[in-house]
C-alpha positions, 0 to 999 in steps of 0.5 A: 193052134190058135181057136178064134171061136173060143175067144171070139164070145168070150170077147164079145161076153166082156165088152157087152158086159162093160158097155152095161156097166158103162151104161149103169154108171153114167146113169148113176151120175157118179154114184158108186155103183154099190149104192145104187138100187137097181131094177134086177127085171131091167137088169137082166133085160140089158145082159140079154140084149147085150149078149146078142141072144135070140128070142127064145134064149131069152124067154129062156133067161127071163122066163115068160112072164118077165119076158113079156112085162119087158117086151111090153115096157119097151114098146110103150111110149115113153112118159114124161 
C-alpha cells in the first residue's frame, strides 16, 4: 500500500532544498557555488524557512541568540 505521509515531507524537504539552491545560485551570479563564501547564520535562516517549521522548531535549530539576531535583520529596514 502506498504511504503518501512518508513521501509527502520528504518531497516537500527536496523542493525546499532546491529552491535554496536556486536561490544561492542566482545570487552567486554564475559563480560556482563552491567558491562562494556564505553567511552559514543566513544559511540555516533560509533551510528553516524553506521546511516550513513553526517557531519554536526554530528557535530549536537556531538556538536563541542566532534566533533573534535573524528575527531582528529581517525586520529591519532595508539599507542602501
Amino acid at each position: 500500500m502506498f504511504h503518501q505521509t512518508s513521501i509527502t515531507p520528504r518531497l516537500q524537504l527536496v523542493a525546499a532544498l532546491t529552491r535554496i539552491r536556486q536561490e544561492w545560485q542566482d545570487a552567486a551570479d554564475g559563480k560556482s557555488l563552491l567558491e562562494v563564501e556564505g553567511n552559514m547564520g543566513m544559511l540555516l535562516a533560509d533551510l528553516i524557512n524553506g521546511t516550513g517549521l513553526d517557531t519554536a522548531e526554530q528557535v530549536q535549530v537556531l538556538g536563541s541568540d542566532l534566533f533573534q539576531e535573524i528575527q531582528g535583520l529581517l525586520q529591519s529596514p532595508v539599507r542602501n
